[in-house]
C-alpha positions as CSV (number, residue, x, y, z in Angstrom):
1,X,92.4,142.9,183.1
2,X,91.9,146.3,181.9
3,X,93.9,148.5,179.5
4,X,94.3,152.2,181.2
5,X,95.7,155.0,178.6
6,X,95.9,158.8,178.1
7,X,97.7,160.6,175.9
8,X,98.5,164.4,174.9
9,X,99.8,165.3,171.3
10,X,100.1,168.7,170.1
11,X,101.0,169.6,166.6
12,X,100.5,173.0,165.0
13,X,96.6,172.8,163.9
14,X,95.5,169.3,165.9
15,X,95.9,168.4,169.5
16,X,95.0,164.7,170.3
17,X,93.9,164.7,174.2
18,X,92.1,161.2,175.3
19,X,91.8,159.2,178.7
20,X,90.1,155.9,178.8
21,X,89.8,152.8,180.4
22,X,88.8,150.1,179.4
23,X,88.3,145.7,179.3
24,X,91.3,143.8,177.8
25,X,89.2,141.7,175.0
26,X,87.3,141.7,172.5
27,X,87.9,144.2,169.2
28,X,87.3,148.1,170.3
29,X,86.8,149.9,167.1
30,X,88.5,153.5,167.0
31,X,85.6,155.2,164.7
32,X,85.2,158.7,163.3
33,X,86.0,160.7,160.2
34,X,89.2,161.4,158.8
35,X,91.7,163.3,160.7
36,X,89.8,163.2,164.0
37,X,93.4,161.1,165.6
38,X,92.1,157.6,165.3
39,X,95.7,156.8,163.7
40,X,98.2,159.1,166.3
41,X,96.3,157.1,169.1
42,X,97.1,154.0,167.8
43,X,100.6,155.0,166.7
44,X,101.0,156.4,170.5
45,X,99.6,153.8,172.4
46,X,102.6,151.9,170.1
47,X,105.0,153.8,170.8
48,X,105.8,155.3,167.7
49,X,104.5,158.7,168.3
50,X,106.4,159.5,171.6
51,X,103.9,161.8,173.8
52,X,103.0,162.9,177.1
53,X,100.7,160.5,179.1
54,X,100.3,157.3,180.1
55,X,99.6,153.9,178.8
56,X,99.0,150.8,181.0
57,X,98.0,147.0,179.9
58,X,96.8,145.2,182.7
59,X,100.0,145.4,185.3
60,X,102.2,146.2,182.6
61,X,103.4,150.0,182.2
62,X,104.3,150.6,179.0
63,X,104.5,154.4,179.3
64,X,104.6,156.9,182.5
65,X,105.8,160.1,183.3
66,X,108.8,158.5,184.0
67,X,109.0,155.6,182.2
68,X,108.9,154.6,178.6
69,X,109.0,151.3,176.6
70,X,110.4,151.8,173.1
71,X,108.5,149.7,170.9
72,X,110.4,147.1,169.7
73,X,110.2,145.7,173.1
74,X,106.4,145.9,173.6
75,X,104.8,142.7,172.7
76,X,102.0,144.4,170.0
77,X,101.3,143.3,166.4
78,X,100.6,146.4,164.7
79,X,99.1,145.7,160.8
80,X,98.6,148.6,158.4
81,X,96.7,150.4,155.8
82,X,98.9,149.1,153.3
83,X,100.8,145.6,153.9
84,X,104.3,146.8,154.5
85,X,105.9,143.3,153.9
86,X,109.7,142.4,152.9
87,X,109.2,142.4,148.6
88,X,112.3,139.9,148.7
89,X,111.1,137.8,150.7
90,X,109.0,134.5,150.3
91,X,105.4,134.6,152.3
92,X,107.2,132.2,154.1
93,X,109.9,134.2,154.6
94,X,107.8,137.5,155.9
95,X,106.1,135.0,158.5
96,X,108.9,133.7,159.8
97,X,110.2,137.2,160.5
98,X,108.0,137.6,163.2
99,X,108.2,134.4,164.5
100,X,111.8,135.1,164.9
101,X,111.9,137.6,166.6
102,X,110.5,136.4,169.8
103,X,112.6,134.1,171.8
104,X,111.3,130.2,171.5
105,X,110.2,130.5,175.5
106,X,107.7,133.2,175.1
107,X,106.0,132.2,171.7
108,X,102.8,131.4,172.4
109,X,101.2,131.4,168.8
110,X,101.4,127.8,166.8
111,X,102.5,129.0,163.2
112,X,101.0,126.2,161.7
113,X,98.0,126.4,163.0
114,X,97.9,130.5,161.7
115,X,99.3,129.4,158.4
116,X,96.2,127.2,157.9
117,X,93.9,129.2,159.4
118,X,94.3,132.5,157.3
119,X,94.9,129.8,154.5
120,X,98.6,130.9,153.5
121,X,100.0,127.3,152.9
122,X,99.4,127.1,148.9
123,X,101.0,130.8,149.4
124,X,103.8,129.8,151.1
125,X,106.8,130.5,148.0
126,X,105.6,132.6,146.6
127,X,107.6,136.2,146.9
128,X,105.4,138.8,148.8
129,X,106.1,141.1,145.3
130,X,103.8,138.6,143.6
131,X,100.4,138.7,146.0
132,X,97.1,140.3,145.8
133,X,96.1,143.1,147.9
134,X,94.1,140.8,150.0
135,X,97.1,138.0,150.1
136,X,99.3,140.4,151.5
137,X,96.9,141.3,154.4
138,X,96.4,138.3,155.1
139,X,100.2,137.8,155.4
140,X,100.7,140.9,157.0
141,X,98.2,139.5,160.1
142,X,99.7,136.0,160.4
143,X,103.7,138.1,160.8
144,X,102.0,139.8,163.1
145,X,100.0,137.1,165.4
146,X,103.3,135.1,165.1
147,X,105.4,137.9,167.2
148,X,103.0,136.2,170.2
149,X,101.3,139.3,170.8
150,X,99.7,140.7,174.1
151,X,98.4,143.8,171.9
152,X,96.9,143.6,168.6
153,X,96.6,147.3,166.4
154,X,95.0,147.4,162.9
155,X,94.8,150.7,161.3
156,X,92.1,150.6,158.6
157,X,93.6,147.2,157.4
158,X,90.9,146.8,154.4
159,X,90.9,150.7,153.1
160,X,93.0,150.1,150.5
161,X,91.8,146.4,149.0
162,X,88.7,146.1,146.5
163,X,85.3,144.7,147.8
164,X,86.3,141.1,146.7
165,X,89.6,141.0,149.0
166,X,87.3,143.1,151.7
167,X,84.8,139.8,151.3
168,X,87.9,137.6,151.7
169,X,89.4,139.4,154.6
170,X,86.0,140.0,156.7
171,X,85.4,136.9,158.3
172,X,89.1,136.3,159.2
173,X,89.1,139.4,161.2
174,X,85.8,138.7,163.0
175,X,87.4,135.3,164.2
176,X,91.3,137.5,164.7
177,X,90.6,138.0,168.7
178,X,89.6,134.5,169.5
179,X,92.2,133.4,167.6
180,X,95.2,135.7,168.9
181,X,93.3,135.4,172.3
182,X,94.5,139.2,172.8
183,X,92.4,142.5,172.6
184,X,92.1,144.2,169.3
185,X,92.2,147.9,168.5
186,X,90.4,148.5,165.2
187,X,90.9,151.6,162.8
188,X,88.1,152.2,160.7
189,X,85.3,155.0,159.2
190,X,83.1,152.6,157.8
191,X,79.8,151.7,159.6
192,X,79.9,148.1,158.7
193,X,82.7,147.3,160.1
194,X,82.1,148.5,163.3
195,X,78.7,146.6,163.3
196,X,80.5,143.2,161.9
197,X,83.7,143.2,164.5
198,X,83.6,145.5,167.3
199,X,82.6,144.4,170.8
200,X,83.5,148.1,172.0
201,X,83.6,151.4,170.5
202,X,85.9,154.3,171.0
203,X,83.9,157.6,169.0
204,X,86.3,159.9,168.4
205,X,85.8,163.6,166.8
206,X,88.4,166.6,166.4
207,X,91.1,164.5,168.7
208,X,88.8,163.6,171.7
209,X,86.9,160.4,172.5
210,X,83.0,161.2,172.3
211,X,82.0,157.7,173.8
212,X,83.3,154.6,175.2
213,X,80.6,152.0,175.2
214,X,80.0,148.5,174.6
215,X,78.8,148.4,170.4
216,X,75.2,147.7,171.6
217,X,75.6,151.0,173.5
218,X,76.8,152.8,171.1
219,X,74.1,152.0,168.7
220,X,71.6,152.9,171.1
221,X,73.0,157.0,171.7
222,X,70.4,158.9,169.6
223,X,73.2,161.3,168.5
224,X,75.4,158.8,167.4
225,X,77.8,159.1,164.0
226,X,77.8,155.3,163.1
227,X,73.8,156.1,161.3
228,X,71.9,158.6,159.9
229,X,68.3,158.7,161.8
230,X,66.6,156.5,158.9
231,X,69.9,154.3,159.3
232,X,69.8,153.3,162.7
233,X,70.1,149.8,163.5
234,X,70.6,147.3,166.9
235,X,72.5,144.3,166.4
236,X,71.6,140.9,167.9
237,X,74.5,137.9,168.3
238,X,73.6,134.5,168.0
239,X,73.9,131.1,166.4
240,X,72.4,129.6,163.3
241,X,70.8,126.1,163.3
242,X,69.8,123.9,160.0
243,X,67.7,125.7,157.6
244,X,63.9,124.4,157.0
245,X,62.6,122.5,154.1
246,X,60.3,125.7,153.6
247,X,63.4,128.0,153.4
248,X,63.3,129.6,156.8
249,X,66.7,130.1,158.4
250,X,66.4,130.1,162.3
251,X,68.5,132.3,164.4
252,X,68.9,131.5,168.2
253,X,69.7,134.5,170.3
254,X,69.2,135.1,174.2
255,X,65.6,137.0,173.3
256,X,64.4,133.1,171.5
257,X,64.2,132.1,167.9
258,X,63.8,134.8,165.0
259,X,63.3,133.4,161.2
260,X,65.2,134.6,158.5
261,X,64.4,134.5,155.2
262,X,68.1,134.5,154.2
263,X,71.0,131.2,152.9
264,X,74.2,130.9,154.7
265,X,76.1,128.3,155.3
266,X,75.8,126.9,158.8
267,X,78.5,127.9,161.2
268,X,79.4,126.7,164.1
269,X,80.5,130.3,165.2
270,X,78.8,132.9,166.7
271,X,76.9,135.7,163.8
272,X,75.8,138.7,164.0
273,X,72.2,139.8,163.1
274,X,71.5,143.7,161.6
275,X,68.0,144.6,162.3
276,X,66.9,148.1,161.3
277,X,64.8,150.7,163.6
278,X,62.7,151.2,160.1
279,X,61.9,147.3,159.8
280,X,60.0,146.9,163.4
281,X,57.1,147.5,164.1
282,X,55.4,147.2,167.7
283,X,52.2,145.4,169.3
284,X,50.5,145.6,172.4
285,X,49.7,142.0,172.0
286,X,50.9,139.4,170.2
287,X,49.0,139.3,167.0
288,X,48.0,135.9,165.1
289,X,46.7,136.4,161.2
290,X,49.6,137.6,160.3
291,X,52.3,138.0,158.1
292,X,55.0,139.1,160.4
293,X,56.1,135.5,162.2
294,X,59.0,137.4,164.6
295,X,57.1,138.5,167.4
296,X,59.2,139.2,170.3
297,X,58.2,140.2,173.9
298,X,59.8,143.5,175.1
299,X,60.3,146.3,177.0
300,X,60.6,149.9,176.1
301,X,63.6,151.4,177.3
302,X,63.4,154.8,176.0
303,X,61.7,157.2,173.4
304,X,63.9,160.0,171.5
305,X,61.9,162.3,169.1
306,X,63.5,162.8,166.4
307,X,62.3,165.2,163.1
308,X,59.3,165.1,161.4
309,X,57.0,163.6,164.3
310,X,58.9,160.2,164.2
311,X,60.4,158.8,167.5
312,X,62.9,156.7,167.9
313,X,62.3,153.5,170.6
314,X,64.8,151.5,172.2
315,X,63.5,148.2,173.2
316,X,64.9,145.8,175.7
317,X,64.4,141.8,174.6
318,X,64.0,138.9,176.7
319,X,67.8,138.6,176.6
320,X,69.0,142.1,177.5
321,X,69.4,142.4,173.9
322,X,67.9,146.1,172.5
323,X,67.0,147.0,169.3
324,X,65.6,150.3,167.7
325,X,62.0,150.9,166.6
326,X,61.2,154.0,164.4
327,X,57.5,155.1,165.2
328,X,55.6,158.1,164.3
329,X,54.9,160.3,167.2
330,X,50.8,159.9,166.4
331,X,51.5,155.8,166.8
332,X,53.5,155.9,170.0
333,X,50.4,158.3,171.4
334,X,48.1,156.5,170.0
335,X,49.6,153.1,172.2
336,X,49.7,154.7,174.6
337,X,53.9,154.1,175.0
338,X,56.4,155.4,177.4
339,X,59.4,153.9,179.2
340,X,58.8,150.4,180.4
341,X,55.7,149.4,178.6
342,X,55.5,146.0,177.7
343,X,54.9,145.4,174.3
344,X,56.0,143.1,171.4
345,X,58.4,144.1,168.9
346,X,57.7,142.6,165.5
347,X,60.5,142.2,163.2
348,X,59.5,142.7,159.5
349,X,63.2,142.1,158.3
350,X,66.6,141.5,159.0
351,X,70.2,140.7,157.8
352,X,72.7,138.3,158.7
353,X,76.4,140.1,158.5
354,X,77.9,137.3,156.6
C-alpha cells in the first residue's frame, strides 16, 4: 500500500507545492527549518488546510479535484505541538473521547492495552489541568491511537517539553508505529529525532520536498541538512544480546557482531546504533595487534571531496548496511581507494540511541 499526495498552497509570501509517493509504514519524518511548510502539509494532507491537489491512502481518496473528505470523517490521529486536551476532563475522560467517537464495529485499538503501554493507569483521575508536559503527550497520543487510526500525524510533538519529558516520551514514540500498526508522519527540525524514529525522510526547504528517501539514504546524500560535514553519521539497526563479564556490550546487525563499550538494559526490541564518519577508519586488510576490535568487511560505494582535502566515503557492509568514513584525500590516494574497493572499515566508536 502506498500513500500518493500533492498539494498546492499559496499564501501572500509562501507557496507550498509538493508531490510524492510513497510506502504506507514505518514513521517518515517531515525535516527542515522553520517555515519551510512541514506544518501546512501535515495540516493539508488532514484536511484542515483545504487546497488544491490530491491526497490518496492506499485505495482510499481522501481528496481529488472533485472530491473532498472533511476531516472529521478521515480516520487520522493528528497530536500536536502543544497537548490540546479537554482541562475538565479526567485523563480518563480525554481518552475515552476518542474512543468514542468511532463506532464499536470499526475500533480496532484495545484501550487497555494503550493505557498500560504509554503507562497512563496511575494517571487515570487525575484532571488533564493537573499533568506534566510530558503526561499530557502522552495522553494526547493514546486519545489519538484510540480513534483506531489508518493515519497517524505528529507535528513537533516534543518541541515544547523539557529534556526530561523528551527522555520519557522518546522511546514510546520509536515503539508508536508498531503499536498503532499505521504509518506515521513525523514533524520535527531536530537531527536526533530523525536518526532515532524515522524509517523515511521527507527534506523539505522553502515549501518543496528536496528528497524522499529511505533514512539510510538520506544520510548518505553528501549535501544533506540533517549534519554538518564533521557531523555526518550512518545508522545501523540491530539487536542487543547479554553484556560480557569484561564490559563489552554486543550488538548483532546484518553486517555481524560490533562491541560496544556502552550499559543499556537489554531489550528485546530492535535499537538503533549512531556511528560517526569521523570515528572510522579503513584497512586494506584486517589488522591483528590492535586496539580497534570492530573490524568489518566492506565495500566502497562512493567518495565525495569535501573541503580541506578530506573525502567523504560511503561504505557498503556485509548487510547492505552503509556507513560514512571521513578520510583525508592524501590517505584515500595513498590506498589506493575508489568505488568498489574492498576494504575493512574499522569502527573506533559508536553510540546506541537509547
Amino acid at each position: 500500500m502506498t500513500i500518493k499526495a500533492a498539494f498546492n498552497v499559496q499564501r501572500d509570501h509562501f507557496r507550498l507545492q509538493v508531490d510524492f509517493e510513497l510506502p504506507a509504514r514505518g514513521v517518515t519524518a517531515l525535516f527542515g527549518p522553520s517555515g519551510c511548510g512541514k506544518t501546512t502539509l501535515l495540516r493539508a494532507m488532514a484536511g484542515l488546510e483545504r487546497c488544491p491537489g490530491h491526497f490518496w491512502l492506499g485505495e482510499q481518496c481522501w481528496q481529488d479535484q472533485q472530491f473532498f473528505v472533511p476531516t472529521h470523517q478521515r480516520r487520522l490521529g493528528y497530536v500536536f505541538q502543544e497537548a490540546s486536551l479537554f482541562a475538565h476532563l479526567s485523563v480518563l475522560g480525554n481518552l475515552e473521547y476518542g474512543w468514542r467517537r468511532i463506532p464499536a464495529a470499526q475500533r480496532r485499538a484495545d484501550k487497555a492495552q494503550i493505557i498500560d503501554w504509554l503507562g497512563l493507569t496511575p494517571l487515570l483521575k487525575q484532571k488533564a489541568a493537573e499533568l506534566s508536559g510530558g503526561q499530557r503527550q502522552r495522553v494526547a497520543i493514546g486519545r489519538a491511537l484510540l480513534t483506531s487510526p489508518e493515519l497517524l500525524l505528529l507535528d513537533e510533538p516534543l518541541s515544547a517539553l523539557d529534556n526530561r519529558a523528551k527522555r520519557e516520551i522518546l522511546p514510546l514514540l520509536e515503539r508508536l508505529s508498531a503499536q498503532a500498526r499505521v504509518p506515521v508522519f513525523y514533524v520535527t527540525h531536530a537531527p536526533e529525532e530523525v536518526e532515532r524514529l524515522a524509517d523515511r525522510v521527507l527534506l523539505m526547504d522553502q515549501g518543496r520536498i528536496t528528497c524522499n528517501d529511505s533514512l539510510q539514504q538520506a544520510l548518505a546524500r553528501p549535501d544533506t541538512p540533517l549534519y554538518k560535514d564533521d557531523e555526518v553519521a550512518g545508522i545501523i539497526e540491530g539487536r542487543l544480546a547479554a553484556p560480557l563479564a569484561d564490559g563489552r556490550l554486543p550488538f548483532d546487525c546484518k553486517a555481524g557482531r560490533i562491541w560496544l563499550a556502552d550499559l543499556a538494559p537489554l531489550t528485546s526490541d530492535s535499537v538503533r546504533l549512531r556511528i560517526l564518519a569521523s570515528d572510522v577508519s579503513i584497512a586494506l586488510t584486517h589488522i591483528s595487534g590492535i586496539s580497534i576490535v570492530n573490524q568489518l568487511p566492506a565495500t566502497v560505494a562512493s567518495i565525495i571531496p569535501l573541503t580541506k582535502g578530506r573525502m567523504l566515503l560511503r561504505l557498503t557492509l556485509a548487510g547492505g548496511e552503509q556507513i560514512p568514513a571521513q578520510l583525508s584525500a592524501y590517505s584515500v590516494a595513498q590506498l589506493g581507494l575508489t568505488s568498489g574497493s574492498r576494504c575493512y572499515a574499522l569502527i573506533k566508536a559508536a553510540a546506541l540511541l537509547v
